[in-house]
C-alpha positions as CSV (number, residue, x, y, z in Angstrom):
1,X,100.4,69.5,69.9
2,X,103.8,70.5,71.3
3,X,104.8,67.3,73.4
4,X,107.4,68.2,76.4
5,X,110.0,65.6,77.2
6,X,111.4,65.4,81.1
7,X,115.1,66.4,81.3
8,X,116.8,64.1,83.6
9,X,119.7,65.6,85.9
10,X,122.9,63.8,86.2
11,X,123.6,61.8,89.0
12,X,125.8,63.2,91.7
13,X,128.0,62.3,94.0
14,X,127.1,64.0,97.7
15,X,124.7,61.3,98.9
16,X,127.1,58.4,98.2
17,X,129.7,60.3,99.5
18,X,128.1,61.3,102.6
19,X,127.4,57.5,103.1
20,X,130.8,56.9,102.6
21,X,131.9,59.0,105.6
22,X,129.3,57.4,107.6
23,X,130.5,54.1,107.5
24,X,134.3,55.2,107.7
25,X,133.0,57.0,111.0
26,X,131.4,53.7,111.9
27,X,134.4,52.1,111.6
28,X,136.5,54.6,113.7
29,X,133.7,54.4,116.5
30,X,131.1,52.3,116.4
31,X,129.7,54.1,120.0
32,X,129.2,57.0,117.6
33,X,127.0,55.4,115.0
34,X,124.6,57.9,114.0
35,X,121.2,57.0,111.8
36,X,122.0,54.9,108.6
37,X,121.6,57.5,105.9
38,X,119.5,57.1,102.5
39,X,120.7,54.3,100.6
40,X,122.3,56.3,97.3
41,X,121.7,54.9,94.1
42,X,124.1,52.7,91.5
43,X,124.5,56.3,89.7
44,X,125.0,58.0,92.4
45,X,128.0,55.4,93.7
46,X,129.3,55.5,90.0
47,X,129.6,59.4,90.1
48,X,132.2,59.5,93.2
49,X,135.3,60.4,91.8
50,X,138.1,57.6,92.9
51,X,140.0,59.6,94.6
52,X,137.5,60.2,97.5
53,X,136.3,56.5,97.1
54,X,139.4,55.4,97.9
55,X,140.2,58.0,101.0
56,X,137.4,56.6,102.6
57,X,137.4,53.0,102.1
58,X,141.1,53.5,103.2
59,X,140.5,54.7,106.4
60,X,137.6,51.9,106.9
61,X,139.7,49.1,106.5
62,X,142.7,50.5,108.2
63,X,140.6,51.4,111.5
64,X,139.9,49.9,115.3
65,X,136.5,48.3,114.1
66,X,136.6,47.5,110.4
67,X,133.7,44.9,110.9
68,X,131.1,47.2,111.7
69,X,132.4,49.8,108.8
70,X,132.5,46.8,106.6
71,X,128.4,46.2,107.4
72,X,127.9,49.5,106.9
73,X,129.7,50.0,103.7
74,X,127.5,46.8,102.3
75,X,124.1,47.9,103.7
76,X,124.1,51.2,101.6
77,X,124.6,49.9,98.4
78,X,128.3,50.3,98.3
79,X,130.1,47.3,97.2
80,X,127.4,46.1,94.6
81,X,129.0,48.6,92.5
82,X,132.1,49.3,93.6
83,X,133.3,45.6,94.7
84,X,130.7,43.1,93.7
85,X,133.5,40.7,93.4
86,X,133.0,41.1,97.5
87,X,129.7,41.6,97.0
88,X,129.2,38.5,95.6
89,X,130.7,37.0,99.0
90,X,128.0,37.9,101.4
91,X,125.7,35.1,102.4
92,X,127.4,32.8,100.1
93,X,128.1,29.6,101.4
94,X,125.8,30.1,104.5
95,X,123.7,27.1,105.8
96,X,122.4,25.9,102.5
97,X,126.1,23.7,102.1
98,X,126.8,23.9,105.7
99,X,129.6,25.9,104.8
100,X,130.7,29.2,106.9
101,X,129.5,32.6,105.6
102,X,132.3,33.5,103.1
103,X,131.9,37.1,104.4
104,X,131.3,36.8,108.1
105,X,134.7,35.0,107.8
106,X,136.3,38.0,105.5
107,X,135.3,40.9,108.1
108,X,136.6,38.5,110.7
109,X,140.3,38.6,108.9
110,X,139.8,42.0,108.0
111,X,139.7,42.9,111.9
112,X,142.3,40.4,112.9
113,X,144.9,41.2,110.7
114,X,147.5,43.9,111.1
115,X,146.1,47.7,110.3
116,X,148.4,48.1,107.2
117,X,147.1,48.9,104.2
118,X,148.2,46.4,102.3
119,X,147.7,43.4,104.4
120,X,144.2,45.0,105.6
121,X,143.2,45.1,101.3
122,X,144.5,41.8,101.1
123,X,142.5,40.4,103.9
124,X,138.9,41.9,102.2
125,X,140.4,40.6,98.9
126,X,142.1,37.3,99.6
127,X,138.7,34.8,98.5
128,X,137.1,36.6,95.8
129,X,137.5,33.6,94.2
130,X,135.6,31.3,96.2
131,X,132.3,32.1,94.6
132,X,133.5,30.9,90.9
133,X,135.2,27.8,92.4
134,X,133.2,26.5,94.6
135,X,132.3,22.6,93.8
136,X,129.9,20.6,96.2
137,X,130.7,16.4,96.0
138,X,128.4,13.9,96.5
139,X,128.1,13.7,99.8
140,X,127.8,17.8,100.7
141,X,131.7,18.7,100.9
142,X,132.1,21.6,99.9
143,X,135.7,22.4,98.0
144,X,137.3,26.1,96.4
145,X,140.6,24.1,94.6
146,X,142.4,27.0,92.9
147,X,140.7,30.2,94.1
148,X,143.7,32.0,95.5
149,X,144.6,31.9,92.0
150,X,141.3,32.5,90.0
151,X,141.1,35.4,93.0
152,X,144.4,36.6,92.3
153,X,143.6,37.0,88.2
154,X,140.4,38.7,89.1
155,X,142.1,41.5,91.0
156,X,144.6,42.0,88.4
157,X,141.9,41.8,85.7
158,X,139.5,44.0,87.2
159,X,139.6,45.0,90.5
160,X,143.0,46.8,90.7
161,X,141.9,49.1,87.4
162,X,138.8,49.5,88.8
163,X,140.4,50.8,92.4
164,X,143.1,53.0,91.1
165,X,145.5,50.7,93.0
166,X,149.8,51.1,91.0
167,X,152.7,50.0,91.6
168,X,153.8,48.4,94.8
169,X,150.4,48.5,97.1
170,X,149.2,46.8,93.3
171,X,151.6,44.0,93.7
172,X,151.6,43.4,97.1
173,X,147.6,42.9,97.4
174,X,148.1,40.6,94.4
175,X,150.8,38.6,96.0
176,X,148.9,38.2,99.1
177,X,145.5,36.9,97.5
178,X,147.9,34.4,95.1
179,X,149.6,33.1,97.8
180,X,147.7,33.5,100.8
181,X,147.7,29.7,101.6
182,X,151.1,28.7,101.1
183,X,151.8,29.6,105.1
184,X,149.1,27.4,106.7
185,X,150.7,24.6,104.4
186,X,153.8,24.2,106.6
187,X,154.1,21.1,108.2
188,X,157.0,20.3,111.0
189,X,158.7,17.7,108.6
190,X,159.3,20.4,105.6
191,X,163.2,20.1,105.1
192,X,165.6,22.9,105.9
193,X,165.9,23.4,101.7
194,X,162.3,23.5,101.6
195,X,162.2,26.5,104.1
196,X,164.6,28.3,102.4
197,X,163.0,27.8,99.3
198,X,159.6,29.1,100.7
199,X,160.9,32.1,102.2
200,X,163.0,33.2,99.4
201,X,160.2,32.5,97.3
202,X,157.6,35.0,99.5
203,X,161.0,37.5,99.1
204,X,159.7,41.2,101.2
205,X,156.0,40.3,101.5
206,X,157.2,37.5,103.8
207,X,156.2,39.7,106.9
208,X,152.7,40.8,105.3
209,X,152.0,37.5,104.3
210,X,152.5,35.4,107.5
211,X,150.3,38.4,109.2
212,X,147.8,37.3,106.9
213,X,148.1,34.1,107.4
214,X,147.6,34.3,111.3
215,X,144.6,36.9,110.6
216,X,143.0,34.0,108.2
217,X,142.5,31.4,111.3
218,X,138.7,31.8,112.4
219,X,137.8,28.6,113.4
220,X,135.7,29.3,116.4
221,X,137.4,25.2,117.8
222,X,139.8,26.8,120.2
223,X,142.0,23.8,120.0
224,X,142.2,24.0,115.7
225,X,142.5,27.5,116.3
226,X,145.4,27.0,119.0
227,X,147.3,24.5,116.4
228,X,146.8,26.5,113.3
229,X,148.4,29.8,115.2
230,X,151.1,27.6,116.4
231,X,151.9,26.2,113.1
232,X,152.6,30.1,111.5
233,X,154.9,30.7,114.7
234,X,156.6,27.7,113.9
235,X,157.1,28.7,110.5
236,X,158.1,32.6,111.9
237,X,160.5,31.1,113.9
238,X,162.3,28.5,111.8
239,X,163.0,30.8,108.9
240,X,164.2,33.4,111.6
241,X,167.0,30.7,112.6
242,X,167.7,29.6,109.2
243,X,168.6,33.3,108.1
244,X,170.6,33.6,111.2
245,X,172.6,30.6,110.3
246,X,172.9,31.8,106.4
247,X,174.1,34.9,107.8
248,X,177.4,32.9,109.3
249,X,178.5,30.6,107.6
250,X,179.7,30.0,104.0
251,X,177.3,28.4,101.3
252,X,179.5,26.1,100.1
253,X,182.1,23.9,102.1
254,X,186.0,24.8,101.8
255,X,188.2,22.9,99.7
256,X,184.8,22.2,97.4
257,X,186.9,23.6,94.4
258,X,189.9,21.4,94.5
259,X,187.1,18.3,94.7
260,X,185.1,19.8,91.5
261,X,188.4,20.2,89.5
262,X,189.4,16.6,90.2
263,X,185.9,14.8,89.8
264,X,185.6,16.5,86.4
265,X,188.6,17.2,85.5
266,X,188.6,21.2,85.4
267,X,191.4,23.2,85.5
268,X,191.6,26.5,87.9
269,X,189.9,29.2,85.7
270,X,186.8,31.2,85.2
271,X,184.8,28.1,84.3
272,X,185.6,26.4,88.1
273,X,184.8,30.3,89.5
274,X,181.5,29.8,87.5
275,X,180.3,26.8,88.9
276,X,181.1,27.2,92.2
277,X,178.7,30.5,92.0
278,X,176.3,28.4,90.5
279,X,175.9,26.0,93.3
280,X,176.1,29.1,95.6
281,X,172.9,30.1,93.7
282,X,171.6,27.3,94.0
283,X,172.2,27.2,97.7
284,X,170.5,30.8,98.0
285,X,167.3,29.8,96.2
286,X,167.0,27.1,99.1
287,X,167.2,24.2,95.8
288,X,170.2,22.3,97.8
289,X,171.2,22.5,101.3
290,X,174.9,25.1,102.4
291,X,177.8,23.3,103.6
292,X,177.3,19.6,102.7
293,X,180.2,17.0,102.1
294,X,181.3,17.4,99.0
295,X,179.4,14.4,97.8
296,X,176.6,15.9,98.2
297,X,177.3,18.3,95.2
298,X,178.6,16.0,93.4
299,X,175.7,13.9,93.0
300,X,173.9,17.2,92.4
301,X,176.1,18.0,89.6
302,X,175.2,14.7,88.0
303,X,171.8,14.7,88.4
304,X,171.9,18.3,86.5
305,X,174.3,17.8,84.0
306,X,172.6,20.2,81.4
307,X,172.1,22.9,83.3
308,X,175.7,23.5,84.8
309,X,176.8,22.7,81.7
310,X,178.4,19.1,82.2
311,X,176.8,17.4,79.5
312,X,179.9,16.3,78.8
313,X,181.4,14.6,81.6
314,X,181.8,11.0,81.8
C-alpha cells in the first residue's frame, strides 16, 4: 500500500502583516477603525521580516492614539510573540493584589509621553520588569524593588536583538528603562552638588528622561497627580538655573592656588596645575560645590588624600 504524507506550506507573512497595518491605522484614527481582521498565527507573526515589523509598530507608538493601536496590536496575537516580555504585563497585577493593571498603566504612559521614538519605546518598555519582581508582604503590599534594572538587562538581553534596535535609539531606550525612576526621587532638600551630580549623571537623555518621567504619573488622585508633576518641574527648573550659574562663574575661587601651595607645601609647577584641574573635575561631576572658601577644599583634599595623590602630606 502506497501511504501519502500531507505537505505542509510554510507560513507566510501577509495576514500578520495586514494586521499590523490595521492596528497602526487604529492608532492614526481610531474613527476609522475598520473590522478586527483574522487573528494570524505564532508562524505567521514569526515570518514578518523585521524590517516591516518595526515600520509598523513605529508608526503605532509614535501616533495621536497609541492606546487604542496598543489594544489592537495585543488582541491579534501580536506581542505574545513578538514582545511577550509586554505581553506578560497585561492583566498582571489587576484586582487579585489590588494593584493597578501593569498595562492599562503602560498604554497610559505610552499616550502621555512625548511622540519621539525613543521616549515613546521607552514608555511601552520602561516595567518589563515588574512581572519577575514583583513580591507581595504579609499584609497584601505589593513591592517591584529593582525592576528598572532587572527591566533594563532584559532589553539588552533580549529584546533589543530581538527588535533590530543599534546604536543610539539602543542605548537610549536602555537608559530610559534603567533609570526611569531616578526623576520622581527628587526631593526639595537635595543639595545644589547633588543636582549637579544627577544631571551630569543623566548627561543628553536628560530631556527624554524627565519627559518620561512626567508621562509616568497616572495616579487618577488629582492632588498626587498635581504634586508628582510639580516635583519634575521643580527638578526642570533647578538644573536649568544651576547650568546657568555654571555657565558664569569660575569653578574654583581665585587665589585657590596660592592657598594649595602653602597648605601643602607645593611649589608653582605642573603638579599645582594638576590639582587645581582635579578639583575642577571634581566640581563638574557635581561631587563638591564651585566657588567655596578655600577651606572648603581643603578639607576635601584631606578627606581624599589617595586619590589627589597627597598621601603624603602631613
Amino acid at each position: 500500500m502506497t501511504m501519502s504524507v500531507a505537505s505542509t506550506s510554510p507560513a507566510t507573512p501577509e495576514a500578520a502583516i495586514e494586521a499590523l497595518r490595521w492596528a497602526a491605522e487604529v492608532a492614526a484614527n481610531p474613527a476609522s477603525l475598520g473590522a478586527e481582521p483574522p487573528r494570524p498565527s505564532p508562524a505567521e507573526w514569526r515570518s514578518v521580516p523585521l524590517s516591516v515589523f518595526r515600520e509598523h509598530m513605529d508608526r503605532l507608538l509614535t501616533s495621536k492614539h497609541p492606546e487604542p493601536g496598543l489594544d489592537a496590536i495585543e488582541s491579534v496575537g501580536c506581542l505574545d510573540v513578538w514582545l511577550p516580555e509586554v505581553a506578560a504585563m497585561v492583566g498582571f497585577g489587576d484586582n487579585e493584589w489590588r494593584h493597578k493593571d501593569v498595562w492599562k498603566h503602560t498604554k497610559q504612559v505610552v499616550k502621555q509621553s512625548v511622540p519621539r521614538l525613543e521616549v515613546r519605546w521607552g514608555a511601552l518598555l520602561h516595567d518589563i520588569g515588574k512581572p519577575k519582581t514583583r513580591r507581595i508582604d504579609d499584609q497584601g503590599n505589593v513591592t517591584f524593588h529593582g525592576h528598572s534594572e532587572v527591566g533594563a538587562a532584559m532589553f539588552r538581553k533580549r529584546v533589543a536583538d530581538r527588535l533590530g534596535f543599534e546604536g543610539a535609539l539602543r542605548e537610549r531606550i536602555h537608559f530610559l528603562i534603567l533609570h526611569h525612576l531616578r526623576a520622581a526621587q527628587y526631593e526639595e532638600s537635595w543639595t545644589d552638588a547633588a543636582v549637579r551630580r544627577f544631571y551630569k549623571q543623566m548627561g543628553d537623555g536628560l530631556r527624554d528622561l524627565l519627559d518620561l518621567s512626567r508621562a509616568d504619573i497616572t495616579t487618577k488622585r488629582p492632588e498626587k497627580r498635581r504634586r508628582g508633576v510639580r516635583q519634575i518641574s521643580l527638578l526642570a527648573k533647578r538644573i536649568a538655573t544651576l547650568k546657568e550659574q555654571d555657565s558664569k562663574i569660575a569653578p574654583l575661587p581665585k587665589g585657590l592656588g596660592t592657598v594649595l601651595m602653602e597648605a601643602f607645601g607645593i611649589q608653582p609647577s605642573r603638579r599645582l596645575g594638576d590639582l587645581m584641574k582635579q578639583l575642577e573635575a571634581a566640581v563638574e561631576a557635581g561631587e563638591i560645590e564651585a566657588q567655596k572658601p578655600a577651606a572648603y577644599y581643603i578639607e576635601h583634599l584631606a578627606a581624599h588624600r589617595e586619590r589627589y595623590g597627597l598621601e603624603n602630606w602631613d
